[in-house]
C-alpha positions as CSV (number, residue, x, y, z in Angstrom):
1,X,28.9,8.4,-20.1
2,X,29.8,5.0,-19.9
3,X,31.2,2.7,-22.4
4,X,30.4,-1.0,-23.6
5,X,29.4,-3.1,-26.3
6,X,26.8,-1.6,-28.0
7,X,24.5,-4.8,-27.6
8,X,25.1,-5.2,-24.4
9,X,22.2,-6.1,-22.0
10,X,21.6,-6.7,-18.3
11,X,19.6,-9.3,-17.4
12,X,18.4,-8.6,-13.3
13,X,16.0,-12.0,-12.4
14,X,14.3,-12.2,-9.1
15,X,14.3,-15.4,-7.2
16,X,13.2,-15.9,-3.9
17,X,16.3,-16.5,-2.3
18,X,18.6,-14.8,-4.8
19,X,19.6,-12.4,-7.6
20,X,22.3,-13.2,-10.5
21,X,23.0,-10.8,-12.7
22,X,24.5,-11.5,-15.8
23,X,25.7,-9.5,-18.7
24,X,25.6,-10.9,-22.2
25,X,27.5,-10.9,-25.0
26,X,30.3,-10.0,-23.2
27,X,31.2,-10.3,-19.3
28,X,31.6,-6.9,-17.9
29,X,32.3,-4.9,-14.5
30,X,28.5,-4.0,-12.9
31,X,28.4,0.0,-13.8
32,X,30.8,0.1,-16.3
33,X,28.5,-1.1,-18.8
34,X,26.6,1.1,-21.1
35,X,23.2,-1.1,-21.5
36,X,20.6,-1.0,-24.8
37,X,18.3,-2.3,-22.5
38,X,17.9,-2.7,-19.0
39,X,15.5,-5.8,-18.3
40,X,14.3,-6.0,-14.6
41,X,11.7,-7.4,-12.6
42,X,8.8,-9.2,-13.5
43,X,10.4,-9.2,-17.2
44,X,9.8,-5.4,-17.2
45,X,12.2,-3.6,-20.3
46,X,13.5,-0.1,-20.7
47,X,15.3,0.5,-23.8
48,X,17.6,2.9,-24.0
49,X,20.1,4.7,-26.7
50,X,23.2,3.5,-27.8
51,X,24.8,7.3,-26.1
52,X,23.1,6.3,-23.0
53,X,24.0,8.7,-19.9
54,X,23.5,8.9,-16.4
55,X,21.2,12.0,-17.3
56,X,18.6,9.5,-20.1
57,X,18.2,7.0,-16.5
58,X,17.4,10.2,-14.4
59,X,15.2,10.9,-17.1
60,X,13.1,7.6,-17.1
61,X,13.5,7.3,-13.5
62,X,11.6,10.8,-13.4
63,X,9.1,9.9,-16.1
64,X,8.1,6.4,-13.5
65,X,8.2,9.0,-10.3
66,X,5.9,11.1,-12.2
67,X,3.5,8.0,-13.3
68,X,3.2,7.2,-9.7
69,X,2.5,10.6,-8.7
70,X,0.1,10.6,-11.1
71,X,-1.8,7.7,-9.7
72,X,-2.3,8.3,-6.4
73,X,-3.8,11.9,-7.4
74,X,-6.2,10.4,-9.5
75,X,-6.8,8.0,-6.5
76,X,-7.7,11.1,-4.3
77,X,-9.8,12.9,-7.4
78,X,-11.8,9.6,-8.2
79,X,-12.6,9.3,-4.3
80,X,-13.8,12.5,-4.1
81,X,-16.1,12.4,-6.7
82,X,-17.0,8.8,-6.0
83,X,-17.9,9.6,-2.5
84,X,-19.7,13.3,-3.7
85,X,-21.8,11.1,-6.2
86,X,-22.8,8.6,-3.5
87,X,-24.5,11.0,-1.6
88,X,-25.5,13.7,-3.9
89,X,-27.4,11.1,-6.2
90,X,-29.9,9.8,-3.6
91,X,-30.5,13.2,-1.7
92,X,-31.3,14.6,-5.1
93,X,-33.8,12.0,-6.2
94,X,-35.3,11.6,-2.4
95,X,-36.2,15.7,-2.8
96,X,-37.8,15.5,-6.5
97,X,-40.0,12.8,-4.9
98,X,-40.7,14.9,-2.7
99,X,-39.8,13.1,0.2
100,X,-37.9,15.1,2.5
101,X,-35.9,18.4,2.3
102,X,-32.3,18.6,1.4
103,X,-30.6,18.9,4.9
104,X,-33.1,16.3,6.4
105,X,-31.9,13.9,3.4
106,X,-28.4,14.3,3.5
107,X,-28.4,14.0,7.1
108,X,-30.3,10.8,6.8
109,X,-28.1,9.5,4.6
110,X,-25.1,10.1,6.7
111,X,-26.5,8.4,9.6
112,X,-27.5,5.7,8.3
113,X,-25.0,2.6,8.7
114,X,-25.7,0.6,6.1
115,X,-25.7,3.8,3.2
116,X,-22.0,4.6,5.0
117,X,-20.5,1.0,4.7
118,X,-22.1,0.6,1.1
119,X,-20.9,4.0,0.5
120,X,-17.2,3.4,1.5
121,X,-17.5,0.1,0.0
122,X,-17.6,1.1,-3.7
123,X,-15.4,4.4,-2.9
124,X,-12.8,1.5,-2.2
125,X,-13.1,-0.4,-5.2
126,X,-13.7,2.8,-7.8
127,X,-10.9,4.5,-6.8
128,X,-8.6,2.1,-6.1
129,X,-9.3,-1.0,-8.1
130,X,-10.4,0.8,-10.4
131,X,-7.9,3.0,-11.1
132,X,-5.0,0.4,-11.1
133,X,-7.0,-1.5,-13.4
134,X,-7.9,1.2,-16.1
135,X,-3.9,2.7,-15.4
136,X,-2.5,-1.0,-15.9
137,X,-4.5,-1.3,-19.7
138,X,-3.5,1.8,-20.9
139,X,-0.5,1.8,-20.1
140,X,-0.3,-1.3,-21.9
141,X,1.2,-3.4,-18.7
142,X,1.3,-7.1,-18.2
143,X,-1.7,-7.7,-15.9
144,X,-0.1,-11.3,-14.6
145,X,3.4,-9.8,-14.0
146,X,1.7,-5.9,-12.4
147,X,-0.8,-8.3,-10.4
148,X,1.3,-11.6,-9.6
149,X,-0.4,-14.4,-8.1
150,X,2.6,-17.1,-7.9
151,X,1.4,-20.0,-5.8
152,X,3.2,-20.3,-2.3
153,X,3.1,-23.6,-0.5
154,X,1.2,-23.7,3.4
155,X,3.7,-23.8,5.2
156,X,5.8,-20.9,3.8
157,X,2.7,-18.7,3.6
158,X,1.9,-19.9,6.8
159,X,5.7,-18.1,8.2
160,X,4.9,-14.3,5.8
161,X,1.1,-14.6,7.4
162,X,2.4,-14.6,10.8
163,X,5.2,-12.5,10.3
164,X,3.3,-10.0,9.3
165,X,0.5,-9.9,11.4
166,X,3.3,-9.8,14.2
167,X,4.6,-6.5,12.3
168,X,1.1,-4.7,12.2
169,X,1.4,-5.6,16.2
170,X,4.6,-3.3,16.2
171,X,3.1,-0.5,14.1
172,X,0.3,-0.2,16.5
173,X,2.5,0.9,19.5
174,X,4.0,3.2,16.8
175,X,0.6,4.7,16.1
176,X,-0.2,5.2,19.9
177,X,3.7,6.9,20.3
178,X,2.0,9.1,17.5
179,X,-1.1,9.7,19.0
180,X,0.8,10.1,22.6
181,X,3.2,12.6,21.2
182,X,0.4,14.6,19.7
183,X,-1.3,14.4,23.3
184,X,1.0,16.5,24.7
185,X,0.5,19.2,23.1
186,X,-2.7,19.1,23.6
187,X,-4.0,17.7,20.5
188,X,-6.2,14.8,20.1
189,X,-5.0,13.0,16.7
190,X,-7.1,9.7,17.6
191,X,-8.7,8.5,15.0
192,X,-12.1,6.7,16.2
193,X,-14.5,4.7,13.1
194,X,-17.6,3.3,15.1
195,X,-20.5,1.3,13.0
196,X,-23.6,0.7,15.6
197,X,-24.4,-2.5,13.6
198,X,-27.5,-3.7,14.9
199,X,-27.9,-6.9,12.9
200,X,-25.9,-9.6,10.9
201,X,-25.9,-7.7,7.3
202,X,-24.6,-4.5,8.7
203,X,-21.9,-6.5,10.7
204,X,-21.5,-8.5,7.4
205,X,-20.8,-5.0,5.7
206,X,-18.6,-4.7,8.1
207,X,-15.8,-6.6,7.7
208,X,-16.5,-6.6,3.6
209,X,-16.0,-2.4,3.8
210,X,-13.1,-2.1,6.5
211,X,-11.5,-6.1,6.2
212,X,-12.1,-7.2,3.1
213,X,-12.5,-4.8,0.2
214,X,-9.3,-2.5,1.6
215,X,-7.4,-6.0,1.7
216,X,-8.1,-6.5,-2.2
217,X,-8.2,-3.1,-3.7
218,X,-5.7,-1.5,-1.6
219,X,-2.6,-4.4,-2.7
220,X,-3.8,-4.0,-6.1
221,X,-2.8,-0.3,-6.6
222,X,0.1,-0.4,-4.0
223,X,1.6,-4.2,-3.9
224,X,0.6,-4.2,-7.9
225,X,1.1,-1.2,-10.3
226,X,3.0,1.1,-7.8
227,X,5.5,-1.7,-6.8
228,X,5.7,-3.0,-10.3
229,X,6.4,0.6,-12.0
230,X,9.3,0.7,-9.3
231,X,11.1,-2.3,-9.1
232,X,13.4,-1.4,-12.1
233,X,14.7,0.8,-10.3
234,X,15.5,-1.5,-7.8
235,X,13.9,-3.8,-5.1
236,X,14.5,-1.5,-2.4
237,X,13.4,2.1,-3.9
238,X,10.2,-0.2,-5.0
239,X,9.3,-1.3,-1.0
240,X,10.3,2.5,0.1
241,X,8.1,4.3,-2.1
242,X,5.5,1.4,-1.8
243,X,5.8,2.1,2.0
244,X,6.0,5.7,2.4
245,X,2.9,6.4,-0.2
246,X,0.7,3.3,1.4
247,X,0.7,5.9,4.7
248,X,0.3,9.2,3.3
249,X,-2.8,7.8,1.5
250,X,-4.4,7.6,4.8
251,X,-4.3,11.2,5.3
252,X,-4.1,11.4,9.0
253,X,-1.6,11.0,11.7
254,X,-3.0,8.5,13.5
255,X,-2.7,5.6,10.8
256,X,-0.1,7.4,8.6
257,X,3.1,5.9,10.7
258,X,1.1,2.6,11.1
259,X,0.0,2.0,7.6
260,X,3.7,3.0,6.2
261,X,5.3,0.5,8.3
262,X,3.1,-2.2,7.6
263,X,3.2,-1.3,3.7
264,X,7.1,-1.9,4.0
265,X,6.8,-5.3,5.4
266,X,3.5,-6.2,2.9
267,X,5.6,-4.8,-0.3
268,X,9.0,-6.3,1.2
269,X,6.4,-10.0,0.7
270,X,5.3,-9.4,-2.2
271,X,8.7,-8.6,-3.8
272,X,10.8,-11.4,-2.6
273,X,7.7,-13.9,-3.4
274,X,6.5,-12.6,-6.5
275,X,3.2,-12.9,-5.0
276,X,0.3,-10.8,-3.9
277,X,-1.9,-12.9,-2.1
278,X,0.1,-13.6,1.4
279,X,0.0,-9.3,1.2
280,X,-3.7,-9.7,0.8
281,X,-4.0,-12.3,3.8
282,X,-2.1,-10.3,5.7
283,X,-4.4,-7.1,5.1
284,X,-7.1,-8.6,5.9
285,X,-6.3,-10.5,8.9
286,X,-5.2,-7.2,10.5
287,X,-8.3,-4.9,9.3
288,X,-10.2,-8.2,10.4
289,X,-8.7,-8.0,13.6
290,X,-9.3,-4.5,14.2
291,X,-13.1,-4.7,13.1
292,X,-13.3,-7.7,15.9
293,X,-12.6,-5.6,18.5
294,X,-14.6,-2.5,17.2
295,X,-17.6,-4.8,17.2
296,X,-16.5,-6.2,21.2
297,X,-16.3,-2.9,22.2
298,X,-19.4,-1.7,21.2
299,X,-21.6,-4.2,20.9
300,X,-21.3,-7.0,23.3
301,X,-22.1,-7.3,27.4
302,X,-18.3,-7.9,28.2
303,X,-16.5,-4.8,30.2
304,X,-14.0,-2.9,28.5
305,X,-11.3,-4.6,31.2
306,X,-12.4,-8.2,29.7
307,X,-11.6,-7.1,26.0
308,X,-8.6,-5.5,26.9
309,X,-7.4,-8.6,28.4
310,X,-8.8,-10.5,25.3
311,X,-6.7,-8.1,23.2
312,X,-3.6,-8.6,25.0
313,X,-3.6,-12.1,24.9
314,X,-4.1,-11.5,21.2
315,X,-1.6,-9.8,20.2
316,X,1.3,-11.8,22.4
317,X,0.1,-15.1,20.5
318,X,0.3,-13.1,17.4
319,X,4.1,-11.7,18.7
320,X,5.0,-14.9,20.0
321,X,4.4,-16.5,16.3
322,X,5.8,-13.4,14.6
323,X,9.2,-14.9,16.9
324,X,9.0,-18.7,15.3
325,X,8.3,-17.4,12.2
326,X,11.1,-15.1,11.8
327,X,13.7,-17.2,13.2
328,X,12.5,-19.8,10.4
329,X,12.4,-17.5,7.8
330,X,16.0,-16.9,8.6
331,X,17.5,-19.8,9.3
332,X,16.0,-22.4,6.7
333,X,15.8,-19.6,4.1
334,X,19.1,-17.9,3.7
335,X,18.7,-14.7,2.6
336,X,14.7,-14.1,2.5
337,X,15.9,-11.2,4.7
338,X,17.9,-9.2,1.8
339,X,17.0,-7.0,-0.9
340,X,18.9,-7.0,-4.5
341,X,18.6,-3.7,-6.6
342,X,17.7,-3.9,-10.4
343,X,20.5,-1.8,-11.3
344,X,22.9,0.7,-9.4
345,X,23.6,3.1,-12.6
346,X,22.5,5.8,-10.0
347,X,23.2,5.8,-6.3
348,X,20.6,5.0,-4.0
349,X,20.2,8.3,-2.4
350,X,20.2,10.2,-6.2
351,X,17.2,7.2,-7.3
352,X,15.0,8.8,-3.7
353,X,15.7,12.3,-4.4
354,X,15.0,12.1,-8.3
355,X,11.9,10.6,-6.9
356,X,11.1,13.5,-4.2
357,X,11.5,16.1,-7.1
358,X,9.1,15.0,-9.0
359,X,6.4,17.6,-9.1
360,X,3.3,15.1,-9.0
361,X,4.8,13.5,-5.6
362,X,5.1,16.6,-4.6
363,X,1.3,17.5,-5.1
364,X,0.8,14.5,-4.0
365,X,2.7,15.1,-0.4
366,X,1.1,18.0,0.0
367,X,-2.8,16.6,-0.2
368,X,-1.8,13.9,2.2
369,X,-0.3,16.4,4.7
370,X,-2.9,18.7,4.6
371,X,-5.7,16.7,4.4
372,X,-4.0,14.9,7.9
373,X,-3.6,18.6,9.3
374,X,-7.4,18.9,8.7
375,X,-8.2,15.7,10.6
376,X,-6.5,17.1,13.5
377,X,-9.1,20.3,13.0
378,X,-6.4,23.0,12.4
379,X,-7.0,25.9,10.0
380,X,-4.5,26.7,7.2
C-alpha cells in the first residue's frame, strides 16, 4: 500500500512534445504517492479510496480491459446481424412478391455490385460508428475529448500524412512475408476483394465503402473510445492495445499483421497530437490507394507489367517522403518520437497481462483467430 497525503493528486497532461507531471499539495517521489485521484489524458479522472492499493488499480485497470473487450464483441455481434438483415430483408420481400425463389434471390443479391458495396457500406457505419457512438453516451464520456479534433497546422499534418502512408508501405511487405510464409505450406492466405464496377456510381461506391467510410468509422471506435478508455493507463498500453485489436478485427491473416502495424503508427498520431483527423487522412489515403489499383487492375487496357511499374514508382515516392518527413519530425520536433505513461503504479508488463486476462479480450481473441482460421478454409 503506499502512503501520502491523503489529498494528494497527480496531474499527467499531454503536450505534443512533452509530459510534466506534477503532484499537488505536496511534492512527492513518482510511486510513492498514494493518489485520491489519478487525472490523465484528455482530462479523464479515476477516483480512488483513501486505502488505495496496488490491487484497487488492477481492479479498474481490469474493469477498462473488460469495457474494451466488451466493445469489439458487440462490434462483431452488431456486424453480423447488420450484414444478416441486409440480405435477409430484400430476399424475403422479393419472394412475397413473388418475384423469384429464395436461392435465385439471395444469389442475385450477392452478385450484384452495387447491393454488396451498399451492403458493406452501412455494416461499416452500424457497427462501428455506431457502436462507439451509442458506447461513448452511455457511458457518459466526453464526446470532444473520446473524439478529438484539435486543429494541426499544413505543414505538420503534411510530415504525420506522409509518414504514415510511408509506414502502410512497410506493412505491406509484412503482409506479403505473411502470405509467403503461409505459401509454403501450402496454404493460400491471400486475401483477394474484386468489384467489376462497370460505371461511375459503382466506382463512386467504391472508394466511399473500402476508402472512405472504413477511414471514418474505423478511427472512431479504435483512434476514439478504445484509445481514450486506455490512455490512463498510459500512452503506450493505449497505442498497443489500439494496435494489436485494430488487426485482429480483420479476422484474417492476410491483413491482420498489416492492419496492427499500421494501427500502432495511426494511434501513436493521434496520441501525441490530440487529434484524429491526420489518423483519418492517413486511412483513407492508404484504402484509397489500394482501391486505385484494384480498379487498374481490373478495369483498364494497361498490362499488369505497366501497373506494376506504376505501383512501384508509387510507393518509392511515398518511401522517399516517409524519409523527409521523419528526419523532420525528429530533428525540428524533439521528442515527437517518445511516449510518456499516465502513471507507472503498475509495471508495464503487469498493465499487458491484467489486460490479456481479461475474459472479454479473451472471447474476443478467440473470434478473431478463428474467424482468420476459417478464411484460410480449415475445419475446427
Amino acid at each position: 500500500i503506499f502512503t501520502a497525503t491523503e489529498d494528494a493528486t497527480i496531474m499527467a497532461e499531454f503536450e505534443p512534445q512533452s509530459r510534466t507531471v506534477t503532484f499537488t499539495p505536496n511534492d512527492a517521489t513518482y510511486g510513492s504517492v498514494s493518489p485520491a485521484s489519478v487525472t490523465a489524458d484528455y482530462g479523464t479522472s479515476i477516483t480512488f479510496s483513501n486505502d488505495y492499493t496496488i490491487q484497487s488499480y488492477k481492479r479498474q485497470l481490469k474493469n477498462d480491459s473488460n469495457a474494451v473487450g466488451f466493445i469489439l464483441i458487440l462490434y462483431f455481434i452488431v456486424m453480423f446481424a447488420v450484414s444478416f438483415a441486409t440480405i435477409l430483408i430484400p430476399t424475403i420481400a422479393s419472394i412475397l412478391n413473388g418475384d423469384i425463389t429464395s436461392s435465385t434471390a439471395e444469389m442475385a443479391f450477392l452478385e450484384d455490385t452495387t447491393f454488396i458495396m451498399v451492403e458493406s457500406g452501412l455494416v461499416s457505419l452500424i457497427s462501428f460508428f455506431g457502436v462507439a457512438i451509442i458506447y461513448s453516451i452511455i457511458a457518459k464520456m466526453n464526446l470532444g475529448e473520446t473524439y478529438p479534433t484539435q486543429k494541426l497546422d499544413f505543414k505538420l499534418t503534411t510530415l504525420l500524412v506522409s509518414f504514415g502512408l510511408s509506414i502502410a508501405m512497410i506493412a505491406n511487405y509484412v503482409s506479403n512475408m505473411t502470405i509467403g510464409v503461409f505459401d509454403m505450406f501450402g496454404i493460400d492466405a491471400n486475401i483477394d476483394i474484386e468489384y467489376p464496377c462497370d460505371n461511375a456510381l459503382e466506382v463512386l461506391l467504391f472508394y466511399v465503402t473500402v476508402a472512405l467510410l472504413p477511414a471514418l468509422v474505423e478511427e472512431f471506435a479504435f483512434r476514439g473510445v478504445i484509445l481514450k478508455i486506455m490512455r490512463k493507463h498510459s500512452d503506450s498500453m493505449a497505442v498497443m492495445i489500439s494496435g494489436v485489436m485494430f488487426g485482429l478485427m480483420h479476422g484474417n491473416f492476410t491483413q491482420i499483421p498489416f492492419a496492427l502495424v499500421v494501427g500502432l503508427v495511426l494511434a501513436f498520431i493521434t496520441v501525441k497530437t490530440n487529434s484524429l483527423i491526420p489518423a483519418i487522412i492517413i486511412h483513407f489515403l492508404n484504402n484509397g490507394l489500394s482501391v486505385t489499383f484494384t480498379l487498374l487492375y481490373s478495369n483498364t487496357t494497361l498490362s499488369e507489367a505497366e501497373i506494376n511499374i506504376i505501383n512501384v514508382i508509387v510507393m518509392i515516392a511515398i518511401s522517399f517522403a516517409g524519409i523527409i518527413s521523419f528526419t523532420v519530425l525528429s530533428t525540428k520536433h524533439k521528442g515527437f518520437f517518445k511516449l510518456f505513461g499516465a502513471n507507472k503504479i503498475v509495471p508495464f508488463k503487469e498493465k499487458v497481462l491484467t489486460f490479456c486476462s481479461s475474459p472479454t479480450i479473451i472471447i474476443f481473441t478467440v473470434i478473431s483467430l478463428l474467424e482468420a482460421v476459417v478464411m484460410l478454409g480449415i475445419k475446427v
